[in-house]
Kinemage of the C-alpha trace (Angstrom):
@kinemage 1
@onewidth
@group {chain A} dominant
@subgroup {mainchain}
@vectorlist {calphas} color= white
{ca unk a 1} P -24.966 18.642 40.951
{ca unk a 2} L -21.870 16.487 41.997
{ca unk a 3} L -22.661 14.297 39.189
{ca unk a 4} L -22.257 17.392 36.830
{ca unk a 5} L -19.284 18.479 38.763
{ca unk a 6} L -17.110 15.499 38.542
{ca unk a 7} L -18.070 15.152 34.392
{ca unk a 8} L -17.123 18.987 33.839
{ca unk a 9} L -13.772 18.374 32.688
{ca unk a 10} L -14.876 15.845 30.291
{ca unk a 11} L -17.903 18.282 29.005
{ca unk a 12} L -15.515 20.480 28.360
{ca unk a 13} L -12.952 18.404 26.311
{ca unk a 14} L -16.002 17.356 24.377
{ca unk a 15} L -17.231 20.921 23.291
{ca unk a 16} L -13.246 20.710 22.081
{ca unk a 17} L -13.583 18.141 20.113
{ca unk a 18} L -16.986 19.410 18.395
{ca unk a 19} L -14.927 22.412 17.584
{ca unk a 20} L -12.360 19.968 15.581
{ca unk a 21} L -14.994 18.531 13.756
{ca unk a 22} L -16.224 21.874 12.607
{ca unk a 23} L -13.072 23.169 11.430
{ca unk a 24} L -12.703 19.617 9.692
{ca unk a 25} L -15.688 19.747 8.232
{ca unk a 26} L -16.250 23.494 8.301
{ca unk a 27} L -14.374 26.579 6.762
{ca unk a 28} L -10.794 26.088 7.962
{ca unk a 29} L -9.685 28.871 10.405
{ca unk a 30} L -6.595 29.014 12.699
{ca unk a 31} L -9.366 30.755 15.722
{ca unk a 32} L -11.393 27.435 15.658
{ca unk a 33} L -7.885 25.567 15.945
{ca unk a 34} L -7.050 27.684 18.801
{ca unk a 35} L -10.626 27.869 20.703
{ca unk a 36} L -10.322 24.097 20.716
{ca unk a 37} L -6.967 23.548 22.328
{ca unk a 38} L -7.819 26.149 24.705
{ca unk a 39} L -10.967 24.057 25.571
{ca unk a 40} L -8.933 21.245 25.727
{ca unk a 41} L -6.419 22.334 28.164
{ca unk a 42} L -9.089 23.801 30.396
{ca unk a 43} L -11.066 20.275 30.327
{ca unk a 44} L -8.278 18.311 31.384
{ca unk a 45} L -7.205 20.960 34.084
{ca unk a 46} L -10.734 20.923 35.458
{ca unk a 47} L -11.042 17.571 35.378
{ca unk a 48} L -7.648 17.037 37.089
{ca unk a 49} L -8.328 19.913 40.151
{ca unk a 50} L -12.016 18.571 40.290
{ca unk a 51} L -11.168 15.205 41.092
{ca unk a 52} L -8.114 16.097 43.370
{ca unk a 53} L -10.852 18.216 45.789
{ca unk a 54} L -13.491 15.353 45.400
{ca unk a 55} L -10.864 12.774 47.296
């Protein structure tokens, strides 16, 4: 479970970058532009606080 826990962030970022790839290769649509960011920003937060409380 820690394991999990301390690649969350990451996971996350991922899933945003699968989202790019559909709306690259996908029907073009300002929501999958904006899901993806969102994911993003969340990824990098969570992977940020995550490894702040792990130290």
């Amino acid at each position: 479970m820690d394991t999990l826990l301390k690649y969350l962030g990451a996971i996350i970022v991922l899933i945003g970058v699968i989202v790019l790839v559909v709306y690259h290769f996908g029907t073009p649509s300002n929501a999958l532009l904006v899901v993806s960011i969102v994911l993003m920003l969340v990824g990098i937060g969570t992977h940020i606080v995550v490894n702040r409380l792990k130290q």
